[in-house]
N, CA, C and O atoms as a Maestro MAE file, in Angstrom:
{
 s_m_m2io_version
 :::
 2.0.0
}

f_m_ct {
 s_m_title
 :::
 protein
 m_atom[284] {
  # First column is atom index #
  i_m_mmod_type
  r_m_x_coord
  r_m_y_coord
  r_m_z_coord
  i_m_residue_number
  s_m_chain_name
  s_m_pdb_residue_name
  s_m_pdb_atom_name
  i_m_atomic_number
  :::
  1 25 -62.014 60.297 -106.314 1 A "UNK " " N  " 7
  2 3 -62.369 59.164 -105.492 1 A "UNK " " CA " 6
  3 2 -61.496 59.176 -104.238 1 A "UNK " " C  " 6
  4 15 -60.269 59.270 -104.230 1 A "UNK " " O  " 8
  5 25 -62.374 59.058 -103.086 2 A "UNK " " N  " 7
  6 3 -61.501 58.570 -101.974 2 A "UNK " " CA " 6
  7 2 -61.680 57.333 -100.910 2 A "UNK " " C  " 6
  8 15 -62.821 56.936 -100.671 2 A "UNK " " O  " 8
  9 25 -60.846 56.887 -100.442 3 A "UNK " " N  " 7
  10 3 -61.194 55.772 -99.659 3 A "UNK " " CA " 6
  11 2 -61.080 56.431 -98.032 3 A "UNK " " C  " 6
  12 15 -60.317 57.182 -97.425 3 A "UNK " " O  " 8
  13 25 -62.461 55.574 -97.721 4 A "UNK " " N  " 7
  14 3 -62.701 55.260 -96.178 4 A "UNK " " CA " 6
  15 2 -61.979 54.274 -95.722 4 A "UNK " " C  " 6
  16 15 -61.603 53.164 -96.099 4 A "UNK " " O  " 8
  17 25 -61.842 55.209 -94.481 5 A "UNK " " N  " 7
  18 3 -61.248 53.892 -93.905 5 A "UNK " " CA " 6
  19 2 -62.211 53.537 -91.947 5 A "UNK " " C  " 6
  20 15 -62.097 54.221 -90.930 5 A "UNK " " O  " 8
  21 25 -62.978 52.347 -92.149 6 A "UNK " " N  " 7
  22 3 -63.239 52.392 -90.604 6 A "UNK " " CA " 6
  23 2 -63.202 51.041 -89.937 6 A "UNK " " C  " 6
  24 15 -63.265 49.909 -90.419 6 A "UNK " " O  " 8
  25 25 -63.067 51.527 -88.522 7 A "UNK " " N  " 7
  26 3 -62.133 50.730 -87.535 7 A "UNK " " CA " 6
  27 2 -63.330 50.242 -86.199 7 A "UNK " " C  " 6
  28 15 -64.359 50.717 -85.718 7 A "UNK " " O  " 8
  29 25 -62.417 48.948 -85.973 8 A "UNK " " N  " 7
  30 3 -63.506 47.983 -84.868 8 A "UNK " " CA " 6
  31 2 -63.730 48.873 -83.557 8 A "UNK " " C  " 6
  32 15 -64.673 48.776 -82.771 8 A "UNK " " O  " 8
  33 25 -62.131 50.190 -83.470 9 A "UNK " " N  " 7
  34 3 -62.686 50.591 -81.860 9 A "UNK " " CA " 6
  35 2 -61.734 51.980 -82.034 9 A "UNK " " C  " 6
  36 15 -60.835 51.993 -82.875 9 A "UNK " " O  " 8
  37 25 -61.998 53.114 -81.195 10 A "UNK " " N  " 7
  38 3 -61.584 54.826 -81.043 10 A "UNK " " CA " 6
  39 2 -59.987 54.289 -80.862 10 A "UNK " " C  " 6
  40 15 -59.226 55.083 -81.414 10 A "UNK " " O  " 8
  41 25 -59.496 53.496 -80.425 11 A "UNK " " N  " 7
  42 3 -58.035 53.070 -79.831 11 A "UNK " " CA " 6
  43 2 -57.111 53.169 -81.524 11 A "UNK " " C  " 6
  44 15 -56.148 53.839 -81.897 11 A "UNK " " O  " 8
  45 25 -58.164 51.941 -82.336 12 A "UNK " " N  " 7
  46 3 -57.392 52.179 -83.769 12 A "UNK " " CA " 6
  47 2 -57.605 53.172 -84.543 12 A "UNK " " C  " 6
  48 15 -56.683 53.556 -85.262 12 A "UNK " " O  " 8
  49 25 -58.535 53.649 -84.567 13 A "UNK " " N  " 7
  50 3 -58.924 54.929 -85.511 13 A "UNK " " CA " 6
  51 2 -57.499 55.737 -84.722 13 A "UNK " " C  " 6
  52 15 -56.646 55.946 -85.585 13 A "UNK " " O  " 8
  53 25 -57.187 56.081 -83.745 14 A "UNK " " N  " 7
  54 3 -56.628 57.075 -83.308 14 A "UNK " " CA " 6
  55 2 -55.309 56.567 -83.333 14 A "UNK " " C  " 6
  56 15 -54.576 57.399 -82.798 14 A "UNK " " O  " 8
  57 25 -54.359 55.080 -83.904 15 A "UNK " " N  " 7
  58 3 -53.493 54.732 -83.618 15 A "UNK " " CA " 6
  59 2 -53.265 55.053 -85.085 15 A "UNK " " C  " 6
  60 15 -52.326 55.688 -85.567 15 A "UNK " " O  " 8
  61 25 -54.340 54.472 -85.733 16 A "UNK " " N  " 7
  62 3 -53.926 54.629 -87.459 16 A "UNK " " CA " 6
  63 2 -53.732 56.213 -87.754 16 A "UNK " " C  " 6
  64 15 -52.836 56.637 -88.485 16 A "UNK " " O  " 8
  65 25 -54.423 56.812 -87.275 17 A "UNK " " N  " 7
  66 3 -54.482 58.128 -87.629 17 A "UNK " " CA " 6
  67 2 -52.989 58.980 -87.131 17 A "UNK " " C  " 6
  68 15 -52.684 59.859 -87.937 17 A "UNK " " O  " 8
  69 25 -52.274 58.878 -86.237 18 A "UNK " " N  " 7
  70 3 -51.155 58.941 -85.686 18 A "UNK " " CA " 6
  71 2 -49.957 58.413 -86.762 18 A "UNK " " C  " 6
  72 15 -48.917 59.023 -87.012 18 A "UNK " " O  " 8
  73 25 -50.342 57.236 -87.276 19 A "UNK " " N  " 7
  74 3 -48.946 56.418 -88.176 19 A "UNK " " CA " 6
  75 2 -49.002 57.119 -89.683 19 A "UNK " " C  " 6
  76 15 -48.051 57.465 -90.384 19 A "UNK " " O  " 8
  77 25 -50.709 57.233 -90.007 20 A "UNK " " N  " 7
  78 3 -50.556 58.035 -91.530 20 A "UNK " " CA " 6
  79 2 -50.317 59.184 -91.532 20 A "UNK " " C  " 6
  80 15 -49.914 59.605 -92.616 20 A "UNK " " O  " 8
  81 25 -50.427 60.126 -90.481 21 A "UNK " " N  " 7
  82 3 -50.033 61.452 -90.673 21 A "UNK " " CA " 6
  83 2 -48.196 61.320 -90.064 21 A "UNK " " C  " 6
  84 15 -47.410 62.113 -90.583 21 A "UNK " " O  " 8
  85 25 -47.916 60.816 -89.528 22 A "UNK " " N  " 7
  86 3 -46.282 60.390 -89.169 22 A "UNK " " CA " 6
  87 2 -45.562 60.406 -90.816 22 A "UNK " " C  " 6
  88 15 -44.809 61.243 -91.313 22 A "UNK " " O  " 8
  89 25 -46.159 59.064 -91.437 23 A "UNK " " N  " 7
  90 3 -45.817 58.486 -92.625 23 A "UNK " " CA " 6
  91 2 -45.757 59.921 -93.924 23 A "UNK " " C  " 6
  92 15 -45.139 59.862 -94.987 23 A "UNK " " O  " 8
  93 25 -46.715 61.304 -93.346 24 A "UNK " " N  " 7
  94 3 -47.008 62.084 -94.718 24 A "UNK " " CA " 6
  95 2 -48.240 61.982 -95.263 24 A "UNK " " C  " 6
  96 15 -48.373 62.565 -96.339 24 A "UNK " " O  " 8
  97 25 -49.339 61.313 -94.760 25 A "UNK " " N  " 7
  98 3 -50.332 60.680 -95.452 25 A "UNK " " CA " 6
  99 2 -51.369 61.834 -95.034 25 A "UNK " " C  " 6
  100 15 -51.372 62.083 -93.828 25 A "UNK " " O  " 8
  101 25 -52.243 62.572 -95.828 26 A "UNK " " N  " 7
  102 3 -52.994 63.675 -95.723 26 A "UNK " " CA " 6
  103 2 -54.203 62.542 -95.253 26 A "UNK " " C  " 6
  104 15 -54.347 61.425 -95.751 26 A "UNK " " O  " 8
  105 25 -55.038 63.154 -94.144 27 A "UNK " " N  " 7
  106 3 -56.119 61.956 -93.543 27 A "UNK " " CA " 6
  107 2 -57.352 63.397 -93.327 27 A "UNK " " C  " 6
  108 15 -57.071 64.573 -93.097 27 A "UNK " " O  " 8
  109 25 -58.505 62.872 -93.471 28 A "UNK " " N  " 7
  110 3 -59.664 63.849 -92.729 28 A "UNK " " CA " 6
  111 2 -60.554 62.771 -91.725 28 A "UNK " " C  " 6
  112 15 -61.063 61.666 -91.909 28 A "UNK " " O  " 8
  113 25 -60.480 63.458 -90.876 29 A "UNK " " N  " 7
  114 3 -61.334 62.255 -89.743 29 A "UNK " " CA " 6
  115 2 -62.770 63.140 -90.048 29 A "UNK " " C  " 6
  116 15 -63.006 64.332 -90.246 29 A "UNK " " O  " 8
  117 25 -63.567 61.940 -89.978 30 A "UNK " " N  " 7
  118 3 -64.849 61.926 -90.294 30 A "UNK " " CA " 6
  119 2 -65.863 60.963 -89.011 30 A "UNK " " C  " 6
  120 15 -65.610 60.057 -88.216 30 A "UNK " " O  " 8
  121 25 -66.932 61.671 -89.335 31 A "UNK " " N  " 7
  122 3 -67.984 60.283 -88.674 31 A "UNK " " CA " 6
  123 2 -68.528 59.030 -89.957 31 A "UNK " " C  " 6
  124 15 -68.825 59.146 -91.146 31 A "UNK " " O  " 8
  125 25 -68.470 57.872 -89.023 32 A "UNK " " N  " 7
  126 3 -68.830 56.775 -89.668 32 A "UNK " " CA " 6
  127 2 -70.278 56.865 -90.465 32 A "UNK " " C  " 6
  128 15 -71.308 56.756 -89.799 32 A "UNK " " O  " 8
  129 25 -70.363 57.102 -92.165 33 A "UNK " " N  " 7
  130 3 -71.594 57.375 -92.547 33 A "UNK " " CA " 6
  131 2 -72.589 56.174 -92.047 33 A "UNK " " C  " 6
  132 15 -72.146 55.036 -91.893 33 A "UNK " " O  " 8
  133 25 -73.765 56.452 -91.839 34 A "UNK " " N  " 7
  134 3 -74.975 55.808 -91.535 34 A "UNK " " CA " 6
  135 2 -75.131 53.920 -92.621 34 A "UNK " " C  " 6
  136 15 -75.571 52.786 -92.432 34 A "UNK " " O  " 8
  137 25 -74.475 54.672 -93.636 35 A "UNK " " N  " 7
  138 3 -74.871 53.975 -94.945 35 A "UNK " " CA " 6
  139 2 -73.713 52.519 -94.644 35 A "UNK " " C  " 6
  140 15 -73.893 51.373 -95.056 35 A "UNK " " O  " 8
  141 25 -72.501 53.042 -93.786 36 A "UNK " " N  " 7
  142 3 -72.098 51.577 -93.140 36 A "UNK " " CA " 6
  143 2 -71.908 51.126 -92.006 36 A "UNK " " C  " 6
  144 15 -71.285 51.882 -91.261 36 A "UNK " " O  " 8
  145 25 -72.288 49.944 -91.500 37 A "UNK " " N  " 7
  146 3 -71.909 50.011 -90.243 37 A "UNK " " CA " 6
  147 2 -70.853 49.459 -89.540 37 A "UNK " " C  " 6
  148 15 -70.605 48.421 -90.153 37 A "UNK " " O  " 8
  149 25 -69.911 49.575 -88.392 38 A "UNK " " N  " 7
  150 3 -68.942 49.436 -88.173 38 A "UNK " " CA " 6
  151 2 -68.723 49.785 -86.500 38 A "UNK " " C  " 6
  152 15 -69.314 50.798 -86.127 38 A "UNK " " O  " 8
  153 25 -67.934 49.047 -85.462 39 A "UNK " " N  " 7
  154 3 -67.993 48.920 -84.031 39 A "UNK " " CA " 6
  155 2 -67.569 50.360 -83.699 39 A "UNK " " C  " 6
  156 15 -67.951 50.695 -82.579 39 A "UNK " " O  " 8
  157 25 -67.056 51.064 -84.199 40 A "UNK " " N  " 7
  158 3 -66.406 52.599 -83.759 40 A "UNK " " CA " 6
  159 2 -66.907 53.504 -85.042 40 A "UNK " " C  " 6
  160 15 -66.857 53.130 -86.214 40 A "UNK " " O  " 8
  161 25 -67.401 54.773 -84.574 41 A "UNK " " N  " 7
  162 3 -68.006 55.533 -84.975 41 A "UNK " " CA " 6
  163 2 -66.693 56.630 -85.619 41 A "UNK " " C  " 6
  164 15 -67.022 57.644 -86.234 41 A "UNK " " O  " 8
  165 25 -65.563 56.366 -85.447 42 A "UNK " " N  " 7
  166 3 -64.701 57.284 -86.130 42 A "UNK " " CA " 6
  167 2 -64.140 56.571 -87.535 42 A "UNK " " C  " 6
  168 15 -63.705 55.420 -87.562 42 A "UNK " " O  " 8
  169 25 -64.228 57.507 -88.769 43 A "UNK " " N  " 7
  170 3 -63.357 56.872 -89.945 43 A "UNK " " CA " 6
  171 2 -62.379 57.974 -90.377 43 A "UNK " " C  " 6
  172 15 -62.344 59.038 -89.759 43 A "UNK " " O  " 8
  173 25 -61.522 57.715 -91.510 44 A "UNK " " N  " 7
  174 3 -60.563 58.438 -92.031 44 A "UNK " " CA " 6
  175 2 -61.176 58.320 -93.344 44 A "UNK " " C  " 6
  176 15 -61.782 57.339 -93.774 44 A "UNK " " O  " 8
  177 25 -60.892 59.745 -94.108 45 A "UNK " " N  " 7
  178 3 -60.892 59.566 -95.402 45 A "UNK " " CA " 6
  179 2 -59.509 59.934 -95.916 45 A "UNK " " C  " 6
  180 15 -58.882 60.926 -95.544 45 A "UNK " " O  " 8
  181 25 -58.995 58.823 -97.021 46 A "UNK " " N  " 7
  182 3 -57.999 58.846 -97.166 46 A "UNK " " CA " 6
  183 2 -57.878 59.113 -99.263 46 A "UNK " " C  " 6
  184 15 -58.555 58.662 -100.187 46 A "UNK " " O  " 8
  185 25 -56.635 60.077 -99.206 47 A "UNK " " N  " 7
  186 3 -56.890 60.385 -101.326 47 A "UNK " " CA " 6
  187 2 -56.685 59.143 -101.657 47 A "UNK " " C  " 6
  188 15 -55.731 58.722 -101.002 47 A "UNK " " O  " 8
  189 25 -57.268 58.060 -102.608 48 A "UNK " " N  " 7
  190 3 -57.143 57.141 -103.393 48 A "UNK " " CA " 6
  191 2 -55.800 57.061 -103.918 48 A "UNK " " C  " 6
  192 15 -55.694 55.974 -104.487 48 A "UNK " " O  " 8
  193 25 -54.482 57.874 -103.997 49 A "UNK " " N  " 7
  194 3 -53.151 57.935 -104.594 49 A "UNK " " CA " 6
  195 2 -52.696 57.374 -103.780 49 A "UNK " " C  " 6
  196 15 -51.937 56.445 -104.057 49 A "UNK " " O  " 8
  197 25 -53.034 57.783 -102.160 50 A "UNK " " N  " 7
  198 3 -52.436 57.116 -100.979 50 A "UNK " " CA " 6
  199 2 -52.995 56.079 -100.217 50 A "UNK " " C  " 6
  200 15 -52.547 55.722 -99.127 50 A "UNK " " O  " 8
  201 25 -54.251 55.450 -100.945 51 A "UNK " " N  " 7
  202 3 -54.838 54.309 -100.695 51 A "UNK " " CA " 6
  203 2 -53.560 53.055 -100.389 51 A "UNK " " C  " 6
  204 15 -53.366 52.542 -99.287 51 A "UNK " " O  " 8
  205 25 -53.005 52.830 -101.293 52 A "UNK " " N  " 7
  206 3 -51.683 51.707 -101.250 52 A "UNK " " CA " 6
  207 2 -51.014 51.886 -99.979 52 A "UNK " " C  " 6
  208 15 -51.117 50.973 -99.161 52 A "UNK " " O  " 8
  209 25 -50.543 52.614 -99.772 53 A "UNK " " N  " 7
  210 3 -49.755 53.101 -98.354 53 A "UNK " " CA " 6
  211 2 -50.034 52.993 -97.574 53 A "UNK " " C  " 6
  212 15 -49.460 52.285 -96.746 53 A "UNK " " O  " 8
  213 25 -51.392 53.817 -97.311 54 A "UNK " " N  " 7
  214 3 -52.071 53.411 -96.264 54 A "UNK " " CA " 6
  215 2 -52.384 52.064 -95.965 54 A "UNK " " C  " 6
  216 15 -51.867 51.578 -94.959 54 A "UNK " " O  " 8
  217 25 -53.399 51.140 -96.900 55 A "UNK " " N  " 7
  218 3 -53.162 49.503 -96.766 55 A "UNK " " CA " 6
  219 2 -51.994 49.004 -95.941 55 A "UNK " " C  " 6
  220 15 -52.031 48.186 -95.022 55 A "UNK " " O  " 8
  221 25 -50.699 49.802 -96.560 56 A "UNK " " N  " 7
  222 3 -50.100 48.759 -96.163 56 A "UNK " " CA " 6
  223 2 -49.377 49.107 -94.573 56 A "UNK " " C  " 6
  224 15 -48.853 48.216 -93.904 56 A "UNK " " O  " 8
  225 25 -49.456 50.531 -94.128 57 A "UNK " " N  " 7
  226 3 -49.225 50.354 -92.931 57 A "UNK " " CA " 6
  227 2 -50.251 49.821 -91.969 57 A "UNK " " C  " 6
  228 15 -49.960 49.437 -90.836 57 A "UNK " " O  " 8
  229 25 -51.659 49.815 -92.552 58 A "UNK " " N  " 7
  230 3 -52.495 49.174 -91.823 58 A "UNK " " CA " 6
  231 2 -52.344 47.433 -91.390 58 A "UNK " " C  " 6
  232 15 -52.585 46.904 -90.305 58 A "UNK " " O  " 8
  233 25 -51.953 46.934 -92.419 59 A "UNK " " N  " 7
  234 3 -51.535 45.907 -92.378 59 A "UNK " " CA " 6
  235 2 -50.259 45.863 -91.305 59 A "UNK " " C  " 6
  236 15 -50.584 45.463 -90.187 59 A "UNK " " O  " 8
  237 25 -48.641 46.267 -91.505 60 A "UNK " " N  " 7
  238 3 -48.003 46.359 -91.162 60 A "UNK " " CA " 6
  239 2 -47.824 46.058 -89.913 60 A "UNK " " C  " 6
  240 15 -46.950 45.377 -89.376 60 A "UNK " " O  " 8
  241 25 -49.352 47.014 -89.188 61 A "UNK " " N  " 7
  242 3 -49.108 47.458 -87.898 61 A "UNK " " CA " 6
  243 2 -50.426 46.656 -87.361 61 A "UNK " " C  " 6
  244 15 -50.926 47.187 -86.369 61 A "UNK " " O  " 8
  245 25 -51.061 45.521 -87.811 62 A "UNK " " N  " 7
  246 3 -52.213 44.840 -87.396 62 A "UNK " " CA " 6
  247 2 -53.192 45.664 -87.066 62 A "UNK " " C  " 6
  248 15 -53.878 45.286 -86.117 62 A "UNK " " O  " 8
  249 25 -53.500 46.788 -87.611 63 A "UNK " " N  " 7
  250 3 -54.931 47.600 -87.088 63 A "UNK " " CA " 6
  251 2 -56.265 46.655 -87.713 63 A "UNK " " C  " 6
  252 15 -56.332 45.974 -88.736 63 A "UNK " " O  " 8
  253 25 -57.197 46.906 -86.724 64 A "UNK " " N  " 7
  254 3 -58.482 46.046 -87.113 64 A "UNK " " CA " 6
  255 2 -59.145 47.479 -88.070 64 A "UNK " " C  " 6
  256 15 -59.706 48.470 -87.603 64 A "UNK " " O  " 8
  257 25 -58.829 47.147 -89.617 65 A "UNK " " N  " 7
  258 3 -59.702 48.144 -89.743 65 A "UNK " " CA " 6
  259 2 -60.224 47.588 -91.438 65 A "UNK " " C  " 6
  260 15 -59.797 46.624 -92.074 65 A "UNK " " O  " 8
  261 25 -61.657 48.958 -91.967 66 A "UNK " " N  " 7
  262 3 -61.596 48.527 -93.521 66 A "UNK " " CA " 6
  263 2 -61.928 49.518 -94.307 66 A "UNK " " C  " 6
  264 15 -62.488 50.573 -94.008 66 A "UNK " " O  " 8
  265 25 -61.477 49.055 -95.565 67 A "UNK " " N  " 7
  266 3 -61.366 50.340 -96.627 67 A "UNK " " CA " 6
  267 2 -62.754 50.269 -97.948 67 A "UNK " " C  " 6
  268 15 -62.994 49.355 -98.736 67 A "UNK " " O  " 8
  269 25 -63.265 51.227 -97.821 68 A "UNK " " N  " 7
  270 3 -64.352 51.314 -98.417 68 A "UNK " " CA " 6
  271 2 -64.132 52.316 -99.492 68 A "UNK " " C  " 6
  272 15 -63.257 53.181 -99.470 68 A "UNK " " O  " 8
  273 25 -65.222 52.074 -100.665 69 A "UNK " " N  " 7
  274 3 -64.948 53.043 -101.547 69 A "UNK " " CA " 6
  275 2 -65.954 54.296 -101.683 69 A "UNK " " C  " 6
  276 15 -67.163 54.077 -101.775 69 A "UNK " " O  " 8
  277 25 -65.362 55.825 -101.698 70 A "UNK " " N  " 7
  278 3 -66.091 56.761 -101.806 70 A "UNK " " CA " 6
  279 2 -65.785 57.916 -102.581 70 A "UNK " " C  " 6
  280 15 -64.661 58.405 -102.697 70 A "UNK " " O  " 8
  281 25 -67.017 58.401 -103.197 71 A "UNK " " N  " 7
  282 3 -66.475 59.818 -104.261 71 A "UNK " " CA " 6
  283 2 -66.500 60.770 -103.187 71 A "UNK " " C  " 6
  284 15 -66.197 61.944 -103.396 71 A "UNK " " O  " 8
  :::
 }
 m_bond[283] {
  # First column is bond index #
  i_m_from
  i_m_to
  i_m_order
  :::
  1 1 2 1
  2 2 3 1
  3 3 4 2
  4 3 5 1
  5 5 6 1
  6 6 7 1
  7 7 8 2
  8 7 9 1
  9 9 10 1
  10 10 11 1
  11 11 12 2
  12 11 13 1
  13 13 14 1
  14 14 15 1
  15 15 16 2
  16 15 17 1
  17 17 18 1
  18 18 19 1
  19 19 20 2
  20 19 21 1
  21 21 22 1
  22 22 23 1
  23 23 24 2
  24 23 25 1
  25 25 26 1
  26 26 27 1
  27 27 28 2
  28 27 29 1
  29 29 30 1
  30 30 31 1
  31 31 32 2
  32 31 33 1
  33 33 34 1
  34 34 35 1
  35 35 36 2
  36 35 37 1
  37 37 38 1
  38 38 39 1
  39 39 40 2
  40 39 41 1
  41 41 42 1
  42 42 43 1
  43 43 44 2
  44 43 45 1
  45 45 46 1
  46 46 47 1
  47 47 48 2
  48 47 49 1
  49 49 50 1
  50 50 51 1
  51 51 52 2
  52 51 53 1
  53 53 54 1
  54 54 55 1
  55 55 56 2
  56 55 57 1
  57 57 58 1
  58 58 59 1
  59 59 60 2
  60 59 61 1
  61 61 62 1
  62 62 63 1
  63 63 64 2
  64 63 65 1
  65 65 66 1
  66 66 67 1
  67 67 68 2
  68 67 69 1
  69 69 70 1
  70 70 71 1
  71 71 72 2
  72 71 73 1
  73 73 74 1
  74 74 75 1
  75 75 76 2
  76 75 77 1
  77 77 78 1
  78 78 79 1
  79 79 80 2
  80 79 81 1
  81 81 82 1
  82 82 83 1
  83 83 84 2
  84 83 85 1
  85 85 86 1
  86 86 87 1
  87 87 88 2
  88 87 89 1
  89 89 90 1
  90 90 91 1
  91 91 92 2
  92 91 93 1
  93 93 94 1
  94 94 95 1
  95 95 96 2
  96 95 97 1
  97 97 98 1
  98 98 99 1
  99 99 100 2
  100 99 101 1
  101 101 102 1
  102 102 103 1
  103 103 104 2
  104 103 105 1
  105 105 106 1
  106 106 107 1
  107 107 108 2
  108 107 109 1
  109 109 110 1
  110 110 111 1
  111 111 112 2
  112 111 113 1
  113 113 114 1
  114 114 115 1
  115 115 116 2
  116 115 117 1
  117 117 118 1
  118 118 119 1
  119 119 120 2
  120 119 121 1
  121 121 122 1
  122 122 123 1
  123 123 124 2
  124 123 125 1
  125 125 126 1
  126 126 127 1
  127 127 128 2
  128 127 129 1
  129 129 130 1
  130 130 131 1
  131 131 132 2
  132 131 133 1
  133 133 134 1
  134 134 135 1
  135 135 136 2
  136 135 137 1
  137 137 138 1
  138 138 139 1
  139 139 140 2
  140 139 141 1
  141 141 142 1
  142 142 143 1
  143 143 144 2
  144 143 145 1
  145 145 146 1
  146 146 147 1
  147 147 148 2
  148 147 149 1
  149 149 150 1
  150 150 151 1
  151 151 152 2
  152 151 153 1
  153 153 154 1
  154 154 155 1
  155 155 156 2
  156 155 157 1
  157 157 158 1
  158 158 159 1
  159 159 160 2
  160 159 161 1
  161 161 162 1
  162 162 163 1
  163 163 164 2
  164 163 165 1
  165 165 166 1
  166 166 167 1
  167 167 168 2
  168 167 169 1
  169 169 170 1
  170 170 171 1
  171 171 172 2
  172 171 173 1
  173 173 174 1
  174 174 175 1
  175 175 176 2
  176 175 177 1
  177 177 178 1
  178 178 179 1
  179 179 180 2
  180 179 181 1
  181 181 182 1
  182 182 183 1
  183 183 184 2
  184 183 185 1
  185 185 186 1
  186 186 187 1
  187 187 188 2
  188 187 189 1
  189 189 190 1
  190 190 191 1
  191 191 192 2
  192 191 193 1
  193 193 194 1
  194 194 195 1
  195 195 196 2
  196 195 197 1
  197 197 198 1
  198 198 199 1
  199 199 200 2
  200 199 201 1
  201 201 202 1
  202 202 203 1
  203 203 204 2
  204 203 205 1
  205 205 206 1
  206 206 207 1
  207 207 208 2
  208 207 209 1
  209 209 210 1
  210 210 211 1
  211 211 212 2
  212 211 213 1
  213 213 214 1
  214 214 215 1
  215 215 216 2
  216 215 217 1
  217 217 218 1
  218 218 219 1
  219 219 220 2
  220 219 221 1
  221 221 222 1
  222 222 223 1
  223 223 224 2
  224 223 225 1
  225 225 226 1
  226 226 227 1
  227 227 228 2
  228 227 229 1
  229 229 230 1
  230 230 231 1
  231 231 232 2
  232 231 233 1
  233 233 234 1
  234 234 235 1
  235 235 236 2
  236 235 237 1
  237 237 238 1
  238 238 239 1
  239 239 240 2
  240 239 241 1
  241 241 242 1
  242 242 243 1
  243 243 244 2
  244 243 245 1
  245 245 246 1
  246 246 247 1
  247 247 248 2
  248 247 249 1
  249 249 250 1
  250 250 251 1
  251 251 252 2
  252 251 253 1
  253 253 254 1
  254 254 255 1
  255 255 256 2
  256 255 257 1
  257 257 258 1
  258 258 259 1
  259 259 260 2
  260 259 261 1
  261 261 262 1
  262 262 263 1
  263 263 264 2
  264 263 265 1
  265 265 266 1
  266 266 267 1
  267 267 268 2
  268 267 269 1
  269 269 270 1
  270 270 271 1
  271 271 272 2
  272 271 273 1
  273 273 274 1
  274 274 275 1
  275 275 276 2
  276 275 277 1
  277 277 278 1
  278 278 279 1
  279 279 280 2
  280 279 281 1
  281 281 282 1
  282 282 283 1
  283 283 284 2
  :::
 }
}
């Protein structure tokens, strides 16, 4: 299982993506599947082990973003 992660605009996708790979956090940037929709077309898929972490620098750092669930 892994979690998505997608964001209101290219500014956060690319700010978050910067702090989880800083932090150690293995990320694959992806396009936003069809199946959700969301203001910016970039997401992260993130391993479910590092789901927690990630949350919480998202939080941390006020990114507008959300975590979805995917196999």
């Amino acid at each position: 299982m892994r979690a998505l992660v997608t964001f209101a605009s290219a500014r956060e996708a690319s700010r978050c993506s910067r702090l989880l790979e800083e932090s150690g956090i293995a990320i694959s940037v992806t396009a936003v599947p069809e199946d959700i929709s969301a203001e910016c077309g970039i997401a992260l898929f993130v391993k479910e082990e590092d789901r927690t972490a990630c949350e919480n620098i998202i939080a941390e750092n006020r990114i507008r973003a959300t975590m979805h669930e995917r196999i």
